[in-house]
N, C-alpha and C positions, 0 to 999 in steps of 0.2 A: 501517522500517515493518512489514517482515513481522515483528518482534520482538515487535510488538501483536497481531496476528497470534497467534503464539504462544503469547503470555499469555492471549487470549482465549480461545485453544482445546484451551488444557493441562488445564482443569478444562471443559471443553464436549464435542469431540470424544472424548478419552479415554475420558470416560465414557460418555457414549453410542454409541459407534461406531459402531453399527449402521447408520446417515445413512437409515433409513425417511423417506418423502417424510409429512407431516403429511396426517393427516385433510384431507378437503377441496382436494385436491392436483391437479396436474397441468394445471388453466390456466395458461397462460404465453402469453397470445398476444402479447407482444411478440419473443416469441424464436424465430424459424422455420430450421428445419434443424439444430438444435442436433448439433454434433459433441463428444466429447471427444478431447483431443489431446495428456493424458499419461496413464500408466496407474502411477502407485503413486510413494510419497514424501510429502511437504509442496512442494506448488505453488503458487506465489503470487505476487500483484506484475508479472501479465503487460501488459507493455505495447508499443504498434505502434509501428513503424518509422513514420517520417515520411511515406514511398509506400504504407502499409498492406499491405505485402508480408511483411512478418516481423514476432519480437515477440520481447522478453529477457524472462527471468523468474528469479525467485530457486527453487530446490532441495533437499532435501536429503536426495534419492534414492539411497538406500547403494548400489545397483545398479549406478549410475553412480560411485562411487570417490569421496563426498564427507562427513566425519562433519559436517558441519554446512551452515547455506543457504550457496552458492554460484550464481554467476551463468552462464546459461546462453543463448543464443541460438538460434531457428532460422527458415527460412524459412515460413510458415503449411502450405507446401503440401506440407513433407516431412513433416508430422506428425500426428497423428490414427490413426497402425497400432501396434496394439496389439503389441507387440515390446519389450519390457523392455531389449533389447538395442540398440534403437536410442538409442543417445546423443546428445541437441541437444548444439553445440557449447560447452565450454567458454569465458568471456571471461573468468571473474575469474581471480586466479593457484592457488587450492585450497588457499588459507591461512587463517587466519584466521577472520572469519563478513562476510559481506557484505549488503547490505540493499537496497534501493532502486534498480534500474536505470532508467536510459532513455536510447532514441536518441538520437543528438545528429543535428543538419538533414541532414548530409549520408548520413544511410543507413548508412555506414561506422564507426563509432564509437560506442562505448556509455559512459554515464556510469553508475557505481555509488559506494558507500562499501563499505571497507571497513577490517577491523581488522588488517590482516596486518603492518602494518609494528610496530605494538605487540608481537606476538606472533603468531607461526608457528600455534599450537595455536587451537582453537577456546575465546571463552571462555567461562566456564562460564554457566550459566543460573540465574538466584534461585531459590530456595525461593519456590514460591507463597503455602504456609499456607493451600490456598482460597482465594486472595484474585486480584485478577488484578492481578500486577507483574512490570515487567520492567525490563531494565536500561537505563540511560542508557550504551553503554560508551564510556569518553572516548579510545579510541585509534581510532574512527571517521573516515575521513575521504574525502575525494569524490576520485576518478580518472576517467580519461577511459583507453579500451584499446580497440583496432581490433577489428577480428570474431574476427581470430587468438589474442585476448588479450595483445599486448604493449600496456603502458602504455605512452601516450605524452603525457600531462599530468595533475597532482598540482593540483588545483584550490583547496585548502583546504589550510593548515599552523598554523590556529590550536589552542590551547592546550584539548581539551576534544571532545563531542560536536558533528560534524557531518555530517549525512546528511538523507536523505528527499529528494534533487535529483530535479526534475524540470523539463521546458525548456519553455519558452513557445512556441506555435505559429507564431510568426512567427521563431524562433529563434535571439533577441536575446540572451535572459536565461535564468537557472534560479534557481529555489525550491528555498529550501532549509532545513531546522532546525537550530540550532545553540544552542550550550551559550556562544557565548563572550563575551554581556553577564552571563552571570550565571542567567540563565532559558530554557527550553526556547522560542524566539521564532523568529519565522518573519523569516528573510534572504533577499533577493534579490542576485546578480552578473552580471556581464556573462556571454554566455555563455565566455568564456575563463579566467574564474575572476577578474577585475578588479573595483574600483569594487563592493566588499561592501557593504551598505547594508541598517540593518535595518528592518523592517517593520510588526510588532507588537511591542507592550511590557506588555499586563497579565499579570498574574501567573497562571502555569499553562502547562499545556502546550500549545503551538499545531505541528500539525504533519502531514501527509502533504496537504499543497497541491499544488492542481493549477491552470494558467492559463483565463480561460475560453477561448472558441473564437478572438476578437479580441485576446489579448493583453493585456489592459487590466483584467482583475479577476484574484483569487485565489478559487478554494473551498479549504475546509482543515476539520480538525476541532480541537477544543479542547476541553479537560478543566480548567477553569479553578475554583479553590475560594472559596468564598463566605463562612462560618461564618471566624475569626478560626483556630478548634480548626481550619476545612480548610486554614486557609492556614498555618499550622504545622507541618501534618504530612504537608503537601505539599513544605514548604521541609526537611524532616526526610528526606525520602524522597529528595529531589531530590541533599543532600547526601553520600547516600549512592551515588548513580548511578542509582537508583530512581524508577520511576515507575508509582501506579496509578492511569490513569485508566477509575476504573470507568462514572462518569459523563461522556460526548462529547455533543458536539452540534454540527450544520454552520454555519459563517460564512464570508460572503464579507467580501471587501474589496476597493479599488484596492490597483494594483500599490504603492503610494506609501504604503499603510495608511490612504489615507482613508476612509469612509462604511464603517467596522465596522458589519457588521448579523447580528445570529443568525438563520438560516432557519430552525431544528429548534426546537423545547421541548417534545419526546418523553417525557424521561428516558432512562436506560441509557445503553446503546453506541451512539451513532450514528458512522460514520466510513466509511473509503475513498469519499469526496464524488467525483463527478466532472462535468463540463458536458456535457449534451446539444448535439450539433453546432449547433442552433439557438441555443445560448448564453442559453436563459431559464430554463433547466430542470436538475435536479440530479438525479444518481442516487447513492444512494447503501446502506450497506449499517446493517442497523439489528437490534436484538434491542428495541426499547419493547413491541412486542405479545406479547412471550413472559413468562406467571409465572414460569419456573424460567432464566430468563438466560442459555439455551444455543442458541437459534433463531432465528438469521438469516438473515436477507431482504436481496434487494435492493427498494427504494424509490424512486419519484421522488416530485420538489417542486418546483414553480415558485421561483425567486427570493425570493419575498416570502413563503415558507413558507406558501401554499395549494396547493389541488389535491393532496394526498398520493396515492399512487396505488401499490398492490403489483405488485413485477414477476415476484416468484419465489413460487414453492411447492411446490416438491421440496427434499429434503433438509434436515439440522439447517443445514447451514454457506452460506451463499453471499455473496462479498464480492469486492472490488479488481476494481470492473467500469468497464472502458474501453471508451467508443466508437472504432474506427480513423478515422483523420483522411478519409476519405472517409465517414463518418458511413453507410456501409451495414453494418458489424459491431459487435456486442458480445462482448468477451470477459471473463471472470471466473471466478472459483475458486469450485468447491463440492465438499463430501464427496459426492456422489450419485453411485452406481453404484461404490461400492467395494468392494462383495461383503462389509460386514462387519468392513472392517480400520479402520486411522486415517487411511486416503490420503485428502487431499484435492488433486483435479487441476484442471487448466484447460480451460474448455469453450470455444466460440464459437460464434454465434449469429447468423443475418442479422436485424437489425431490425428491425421493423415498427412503425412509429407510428399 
């Protein structure tokens, strides 16, 4: 996931690094006590422990001994002191590139993908051309590794791209994207890696799904092509391990892929969807209100794609916002408060509705 991430912010952040909060700036009343709780890198992808006592997130903090994202873990309450030297614990092995963690129910274990067993080396990253693409890489694959980082199950050994897991609240099951009908579609399995089962099947890319609060829907985002010319040079892209999805938009569905419904018709980026603990409600992160396609917001949306509602307004960047499963915090990545550089860190926020 954080690979979109990257693609989005290779030609966004870069260029503008500055992260000045926009004209008009600095309501945020849904966000009270707002802390940040890393200080320098690419931070992304953080998500809570099932107790909402901790949170894993991806990296790739040279500071900390890593030339690409790696997976990182710590407790909420060791962190937030500005100390370059304080290192969250390592979970992934420091191989490879990894992407998408999350807890597994019992506190103790974290799920990621990652590329290390393809190769040791970090792999490399596409030529943008201006354009936002990234790689599909097909030596992805989903682990399971205790707090200390020893792996102790291999969840996924199909032929191809799979990543983006993340587990259902009742912590049955994990969501997940994978390459290996042929199209970037959204899979569900047991949560011990059993009984793979796909879920979506139109053509395009569906993918960073999250369960809602009961278990029983998906949000997710999709970059799906329409025009005959889109879906050729999607199917061109795709072949290649590539993917640009310039244009996202949020959809739910049952776990089972029935009742596909689009909440967004924004245009641009809509993506990193996630459920309001009350389960009718969506946040998510979006560039539609920006002319020049570099400024993003987080957003909420009822279900049915009413009540659109802005939640951020500092900074160009702000995105991958998780409620803790006790529904009293927000957390998510924004470049704000980076004195200037490309860091973008992760903040957290007590809620208010």
């Amino acid at each position: 996931m954080k690979n979109l991430f990257l693609a989005l912010t290779t030609i966004t952040i870069s260029q503008f690094s500055w992260a000045q909060a926009p004209a008009n700036s600095n309501a945020e009343p849904h966000l009270k006590n707002l802390t940040q709780l890393t200080f320098g890198g690419d931070n992304a992808e953080a998500y809570w422990s099932f107790d909402s006592k901790a949170i894993t997130f991806q990296s790739n903090f040279k500071t900390w001994g890593v030339q690409c994202d790696q997976i990182f873990t710590s407790p909420i309450k060791k962190m937030g002191i500005k100390d370059t030297a304080r290192k969250s614990a390592l979970v992934s092995t420091g191989y490879g590139r990894t992407t998408c963690s999350y807890f597994m129910p019992d506190n103790k274990h974290i799920l990621y993908a990652s590329t290390h067993e393809g190769d040791s080396a970090c792999p490399p990253t596409p030529e943008s051309n201006g354009k936002y693409v990234w790689a599909i890489y097909p030596d992805f694959d989903i682990y399971v590794a205790d707090l200390k980082g020893n792996i102790t199950n291999k969840l996924t050994n199909s032929r191809g791209y799979d990543a983006e897991g993340t587990v259902s609240p009742d912590g049955k099951s994990i969501v997940f994207t994978s390459t290996r009908s042929g199209d970037l579609e959204l899979w569900i399995m047991d949560i011990n890696g059993n009984n793979p089962r796909q879920i979506t099947t139109g053509l395009g890319y569906d993918g960073g799904a999250f369960f809602s609060p009961d278990s029983k829907k998906l949000v997710f985002r999709a970059s799906r092509p329409d025009t005959e010319e889109e879906k050729a040079k999607y199917q061109d892209l795709l072949n290649k391990g590539l993917v640009e999805p310039t244009n996202m938009e949020i959809y739910t569905c049952n776990v089972d892929g029935s009742n596909l419904h689009q909440v967004t018709h924004l245009g641009k980026a809509n993506w990193a969807p996630f459920y309001h603990p009350a389960g009718k409600k969506i946040i998510f992160s979006s560039n539609h209100h920006s002319k020049r396609g570099y400024d993003f917001q987080l957003y909420m949306i009822n279900e049915d794609g009413t009540g659109l509602e802005r939640i951020t307004n500092n900074s160009y960047f702000n995105a991958f916002p998780m409620f803790s499963p006790d529904g009293k915090k927000l957390i998510f990545s924004s470049n704000r408060n980076n004195q200037g550089t490309r860091d973008t860190n992760l903040f957290v926020a007590e809620w208010v509705d």
